[in-house]
Every structure is written in structure tokens, then in C-alpha cells.
C-alpha positions in Angstrom: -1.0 -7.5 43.7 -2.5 -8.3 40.1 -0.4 -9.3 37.6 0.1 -7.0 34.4 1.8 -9.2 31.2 4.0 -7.3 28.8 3.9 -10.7 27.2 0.5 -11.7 26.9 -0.6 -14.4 29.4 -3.1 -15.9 26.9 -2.5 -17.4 23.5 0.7 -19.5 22.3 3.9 -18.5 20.6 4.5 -19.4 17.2 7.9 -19.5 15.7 8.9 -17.3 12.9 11.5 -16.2 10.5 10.6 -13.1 9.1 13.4 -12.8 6.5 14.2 -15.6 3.7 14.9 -15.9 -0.1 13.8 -18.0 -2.5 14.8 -19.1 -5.6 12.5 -16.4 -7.0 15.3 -13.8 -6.3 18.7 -15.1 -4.8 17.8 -18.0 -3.0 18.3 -21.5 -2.9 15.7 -23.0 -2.1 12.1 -22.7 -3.6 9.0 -21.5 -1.9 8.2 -25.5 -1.4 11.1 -26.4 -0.3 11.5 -23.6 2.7 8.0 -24.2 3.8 9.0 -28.1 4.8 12.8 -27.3 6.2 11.1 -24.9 8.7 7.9 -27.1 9.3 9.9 -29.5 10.4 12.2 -27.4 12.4 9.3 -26.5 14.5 8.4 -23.1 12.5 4.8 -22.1 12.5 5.1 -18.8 10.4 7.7 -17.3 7.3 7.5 -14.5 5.7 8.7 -14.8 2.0 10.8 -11.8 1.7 12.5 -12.1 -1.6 14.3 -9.1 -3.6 12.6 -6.0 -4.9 9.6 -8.9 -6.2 6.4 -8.6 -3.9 4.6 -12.0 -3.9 1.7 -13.8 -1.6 2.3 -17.1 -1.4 -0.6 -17.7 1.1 -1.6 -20.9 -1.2 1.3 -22.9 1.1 -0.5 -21.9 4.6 -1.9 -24.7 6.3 -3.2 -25.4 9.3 0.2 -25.4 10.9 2.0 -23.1 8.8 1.5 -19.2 7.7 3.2 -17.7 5.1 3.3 -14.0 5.1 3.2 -11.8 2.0 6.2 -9.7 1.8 9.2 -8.6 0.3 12.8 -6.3 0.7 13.9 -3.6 -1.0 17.4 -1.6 -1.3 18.0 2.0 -1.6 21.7 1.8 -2.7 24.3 4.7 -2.2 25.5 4.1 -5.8 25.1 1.6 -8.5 26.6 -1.8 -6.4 27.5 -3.9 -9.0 30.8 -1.5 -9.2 31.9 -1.8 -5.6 29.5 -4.3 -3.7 32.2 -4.3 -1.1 31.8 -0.8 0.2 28.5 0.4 -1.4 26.4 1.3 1.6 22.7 0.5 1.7 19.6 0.6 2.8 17.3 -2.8 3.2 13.6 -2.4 4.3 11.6 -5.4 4.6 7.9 -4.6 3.9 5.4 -7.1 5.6 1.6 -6.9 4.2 -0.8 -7.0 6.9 -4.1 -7.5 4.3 -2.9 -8.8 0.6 -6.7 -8.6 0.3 -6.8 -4.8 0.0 -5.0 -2.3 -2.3 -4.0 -4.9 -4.5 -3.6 -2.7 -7.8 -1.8 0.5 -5.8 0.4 -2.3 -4.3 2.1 -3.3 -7.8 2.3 0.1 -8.5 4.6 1.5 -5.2 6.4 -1.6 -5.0 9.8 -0.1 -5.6 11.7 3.1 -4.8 14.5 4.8 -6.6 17.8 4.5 -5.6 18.2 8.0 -3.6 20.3 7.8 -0.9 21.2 10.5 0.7 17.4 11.8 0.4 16.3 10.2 3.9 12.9 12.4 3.4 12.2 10.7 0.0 13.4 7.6 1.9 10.3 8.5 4.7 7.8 9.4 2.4 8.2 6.3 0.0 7.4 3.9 3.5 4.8 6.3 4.1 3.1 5.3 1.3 3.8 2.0 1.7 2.7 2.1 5.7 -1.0 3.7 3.6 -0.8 0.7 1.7 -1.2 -1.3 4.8 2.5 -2.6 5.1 4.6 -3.0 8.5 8.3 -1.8 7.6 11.2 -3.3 9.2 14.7 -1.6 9.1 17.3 -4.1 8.2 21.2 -5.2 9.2 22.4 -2.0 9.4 26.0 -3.2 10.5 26.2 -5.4 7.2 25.0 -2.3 5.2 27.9 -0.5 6.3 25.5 2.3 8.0 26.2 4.5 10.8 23.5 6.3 13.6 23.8 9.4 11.2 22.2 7.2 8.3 18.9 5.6 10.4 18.6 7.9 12.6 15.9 10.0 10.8 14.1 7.1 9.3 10.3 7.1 10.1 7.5 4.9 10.0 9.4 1.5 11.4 7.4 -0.7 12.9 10.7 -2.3 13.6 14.4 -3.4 13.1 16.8 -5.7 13.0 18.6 -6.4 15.8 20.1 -9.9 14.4 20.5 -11.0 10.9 21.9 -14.8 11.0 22.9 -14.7 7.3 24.8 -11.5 8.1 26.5 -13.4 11.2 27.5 -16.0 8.8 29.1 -13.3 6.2 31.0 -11.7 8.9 30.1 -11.1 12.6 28.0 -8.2 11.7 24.5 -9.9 12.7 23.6 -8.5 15.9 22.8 -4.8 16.7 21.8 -3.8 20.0 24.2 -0.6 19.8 21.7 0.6 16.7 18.5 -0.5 18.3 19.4 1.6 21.3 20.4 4.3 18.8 17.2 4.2 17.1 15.1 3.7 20.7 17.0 6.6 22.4 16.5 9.2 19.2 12.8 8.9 20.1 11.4 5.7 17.9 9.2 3.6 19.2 9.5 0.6 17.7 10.2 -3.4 18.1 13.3 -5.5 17.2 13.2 -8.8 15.2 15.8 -11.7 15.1 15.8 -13.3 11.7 17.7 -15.7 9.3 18.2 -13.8 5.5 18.6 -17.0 4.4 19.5 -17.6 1.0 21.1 -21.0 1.4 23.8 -21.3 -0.2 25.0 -24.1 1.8 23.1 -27.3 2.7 21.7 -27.9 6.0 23.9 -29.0 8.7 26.9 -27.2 7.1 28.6 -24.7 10.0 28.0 -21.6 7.4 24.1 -22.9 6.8 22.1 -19.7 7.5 18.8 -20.7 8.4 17.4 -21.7 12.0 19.7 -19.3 13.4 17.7 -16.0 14.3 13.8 -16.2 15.2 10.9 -14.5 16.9 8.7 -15.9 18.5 5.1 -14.7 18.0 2.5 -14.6 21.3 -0.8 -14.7 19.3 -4.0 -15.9 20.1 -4.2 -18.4 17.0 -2.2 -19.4 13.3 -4.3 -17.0 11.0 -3.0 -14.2 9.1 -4.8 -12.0 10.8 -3.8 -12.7 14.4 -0.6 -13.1 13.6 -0.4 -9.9 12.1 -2.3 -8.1 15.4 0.3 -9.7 17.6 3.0 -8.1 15.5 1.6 -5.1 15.6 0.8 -4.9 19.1 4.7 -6.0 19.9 3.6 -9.3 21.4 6.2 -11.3 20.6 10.3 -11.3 21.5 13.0 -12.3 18.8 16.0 -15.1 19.8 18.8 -17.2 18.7 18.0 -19.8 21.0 16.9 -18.5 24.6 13.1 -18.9 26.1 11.5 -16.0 27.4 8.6 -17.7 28.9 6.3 -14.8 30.6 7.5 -10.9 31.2 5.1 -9.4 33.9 4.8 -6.6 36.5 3.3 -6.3 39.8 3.4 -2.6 40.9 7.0 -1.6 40.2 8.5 -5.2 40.2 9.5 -6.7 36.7 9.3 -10.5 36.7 10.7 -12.3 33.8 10.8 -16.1 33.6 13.0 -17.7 30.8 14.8 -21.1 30.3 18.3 -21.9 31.5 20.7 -18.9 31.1 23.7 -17.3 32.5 22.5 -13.9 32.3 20.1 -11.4 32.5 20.1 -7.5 32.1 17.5 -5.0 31.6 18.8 -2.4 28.8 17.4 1.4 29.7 17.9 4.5 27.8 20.5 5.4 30.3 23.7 3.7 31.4 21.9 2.0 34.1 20.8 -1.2 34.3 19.3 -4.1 35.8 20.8 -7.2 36.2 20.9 -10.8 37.5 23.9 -13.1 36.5 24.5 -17.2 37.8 27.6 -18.5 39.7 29.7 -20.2 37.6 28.2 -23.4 36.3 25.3 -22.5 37.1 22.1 -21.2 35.3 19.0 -19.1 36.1 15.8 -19.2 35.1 14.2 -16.0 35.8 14.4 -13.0 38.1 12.9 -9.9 39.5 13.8 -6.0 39.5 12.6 -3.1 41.1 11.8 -0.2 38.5 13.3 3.1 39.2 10.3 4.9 37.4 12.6 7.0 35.9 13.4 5.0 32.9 11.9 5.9 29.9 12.1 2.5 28.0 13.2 -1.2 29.2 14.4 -3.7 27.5 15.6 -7.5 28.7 18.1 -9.2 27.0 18.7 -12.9 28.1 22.2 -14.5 27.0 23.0 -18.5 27.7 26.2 -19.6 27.7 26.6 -20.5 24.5 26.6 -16.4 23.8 23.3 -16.6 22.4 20.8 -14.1 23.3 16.8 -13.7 23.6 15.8 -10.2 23.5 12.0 -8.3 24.2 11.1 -5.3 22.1 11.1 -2.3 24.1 8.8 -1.2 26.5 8.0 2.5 27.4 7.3 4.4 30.4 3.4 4.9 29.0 3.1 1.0 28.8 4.7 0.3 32.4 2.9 2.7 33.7 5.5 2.6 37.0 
């Protein structure tokens, strides 16, 4: 029975960390200097995401690193600076899929007033961006102190968070499969990313370091802007703390999914259902394989080693399984 890849069979993955400061907001570390601690942690691709300041730093690619144009913004509930502690918050990381194009309109959208509790001027400022030609990713809404009712109605995600290492760090509040769901099951289509946030304020090696702690790894045919970009588009690609997911594939109904060493397995639907494979104690697994129902109207497997850490695909919908 042939073979159809929800990870592509072709092409390599390239590790990324889609979310970092540098000293050119709250940072650290300087643009240099982030570029070489993830070269040699075996990164291929960072996106440069520093505060409210859009910059393309594309001078540092080479031919074994990418970095990617970006920048985060926050929509504050009121002004922080009076009550960081409970001032709830929006974050949107804003990825620039050409910095070749709409250069001028670009420095003129960059930033959005502070309007929270206006969710449609919320939508229609990533609109514009999304015209622009940015990808928009949702950020740590457990750390922003944000509830279903707040992201809920947000639109034009390409994806979201669903763990934040620096947020881990500042107080278990980095992963968020409950709000992925949440987003998944109130009708978005959209991906899920594991990042760092790092601003490194401690030095490597140091237990609250928060880089090299969240990734995604990035199935793309080669290390150019522009494939790296399609891939992310596309959703080829799963996010991790640590995990392998080697290959995801179906043949007819059956989901195969080969990863590295783990104790568990489970396939997240938009029911309370799921599909599962777990290893005796002391042992590990390195794959398995599930009959669809058919009935599910997304999948999603999460892989978790027994350390706790977890590898996690996007979701996949009933159009793309096709079962």
C-alpha cells in the first residue's frame, strides 16, 4: 500500500529557534554572539525576534546558518510598567517570509497600539501584517496570564506556542497543549512551535540558562530563506524539547510514526479519545502504529521520554489524511 508522508520523506531537518533576544532589545547576548552559541549547538536556522524593533540580519547567514527576519510585539491590557505582575498580554511574533518586498509599508505597520480588549483591531492589525507578507505566531499564552476567552477569536495565525523555554524557566508556565487544543478545536487551523525566548540572563550551563531548551525542527528541502520559509508554511516541520520524530506516514487508515527512544506515545484528537502506545517499565519505544477511526477531525502526536520531555507534530486535519 503506498506510503503517504505527513512529514516529508525528502529533504533534511534543520534545527531552529524561532524566538530570541538580543542585546538590541532585552537580551544578552548580541546578534554575533547568538549566531555562534547555537551554531555550535547544532542550530541551522534563528529567527531574531527582538521587542517591538523589526530588523533583518540576513548579513550573518551562511552556508550553515539562516537567520530569519523578524520581530514580537505586545498588545498590553494596561500600561505594564505599573503592575508587570498581573498585566495580561498579548505577544505575536511576526516572521517575514520576503524582507525583499514591502520594505517601506513594513517600517510603517511595524507596531500596534496598545488595545486590548479590541480582539477585531487586534485581527485586522495581523491582517495587515499577514498583506505584508509576515507569518504570525501566537505566543505563551499561560505566561501572559490569558485565558481561552482572550485567543480564542484571534485570526490569521499561522501558529502558536505550545512551549516557551524562557517561560518554563520563569515559572512552569512554558508548555500549552490545553490552549493549542483550545485554539485547534474552536476551528483554527494552524501549527504549534517549541521555542526558547531567550534573553540570557544567565550564562550557559547555568540550571536557569534559557536557551537550547525548546526547538523545531524544520523538514525543508535546503538552508535558503526561501525553502525554509515554504517548509514553514506548508507545516513540515514538528517542534521538541528533546524527542526525535523521525518520519510520520499513512498507509490507508494506518498512522506509522517512527521516533527515537521514548516512553510514550499518544495521538491528541479533537475528542476525548485517543491513540496510544506506552513501554513497560524500563523500557523504551521507538515508534508505533494506529488505526484511524475516520472520524477525527484533526490528529496530533505527542511523543514524551522519560525525562518528561515532549516532541509534538502540528496538527493534521481530516482534509489532509484523507481517511
Amino acid at each position: 500500500m503506498e506510503k503517504r508522508f505527513l512529514l516529508p520523506e525528502g529533504g533534511r531537518f534543520y534545527k531552529a529557534n524561532l524566538h530570541c533576544h538580543s542585546t538590541l532589545s532585552d537580551g544578552a547576548l548580541t546578534i554575533g554572539e547568538l549566531k555562534e552559541a547555537y551554531k555550535s549547538r547544532g542550530y541551522s536556522v534563528l529567527a531574531y525576534t527582538d521587542h517591538r524593533r523589526y530588523e533583518d540580519h540576513r548579513a550573518l547567514s551562511d552556508e550553515d546558518f539562516l537567520a530569519l527576519a523578524a520581530y514580537e510585539i505586545n498588545i498590553d491590557e494596561y500600561d505594564w510598567m505599573s503592575d508587570h505582575d498581573h498585566c495580561k498580554t498579548y505577544h505575536l511574533n511576526f516572521y517575514d517570509t520576503d524582507p525583499d518586498q514591502n520594505t517601506g509599508e513594513k517600517q510603517k505597520n511595524l507596531l500596534p497600539g496598545h488595545r486590548y480588549q479590541d480582539v477585531g483591531y487586534i485581527n485586522d492589525f495581523i491582517a495587515r501584517m499577514n498583506e505584508l507578507g509576515f507569518l504570525c505566531c501566537y505566543n505563551h499564552p499561560y505566561w501572559s496570564l490569558q485565558t481561552v476567552e482572550d485567543y480564542k477569536n484571534l485570526r490569521g495565525l499561522f501558529a502558536m506556542e505550545i512551549y516557551n523555554h524562557g517561560c518554563e524557566h520563569d515559572g512552569l508556565y512554558g508548555y500549552n497543549p490545553q490552549a493549542y487544543d483550545e485554539l485547534l478545536r474552536a476551528g483554527q487551523h494552524i501549527g504549534c512551535l517549541m521555542t526558547d525566548d531567550n534573553h540570557n540572563a544567565f550564562p550557559f550551563g547555568d540550571p536557569l540558562c534559557d536557551s537550547f531548551g525548546g526547538f523545531t525542527m524544520i523538514k525543508a528541502p535546503c538552508l535558503s530563506y526561501r525553502a525554509i520559509i515554504e517548509a514553514l508554511k506548508a507545516g513540515d516541520y514538528y517542534s521538541s524539547m528533546g524527542p526525535e520524530i523521525n518520519a510520520l506516514w499513512l498507509e490507508g487508515s494506518r498512522l506509522h510514526i517512527s521516533c527515537s527512544p521514548i516512553e510514550k506515545i499518544f495521538v491528541v484528537t479533537d475528542g476525548r479519545n485517543t491513540y496510544k502506545a506506552l513501554a513497560r517499565p524500563d523500557e523504551t519505544i521507538t515508534g508505533a502504529c494506529f488505526e484511524l477511526s475516520g472520524r477525527d477531525a484533526y490528529i496530533r502526536v505527542d511523543c514524551r521520554d522519560g525525562r518528561g520531555l515532549h516532541a509534538c507534530s502540528r496538527a493534521y486535519f481530516a482534509d489532509e489524511l484523507g481517511v
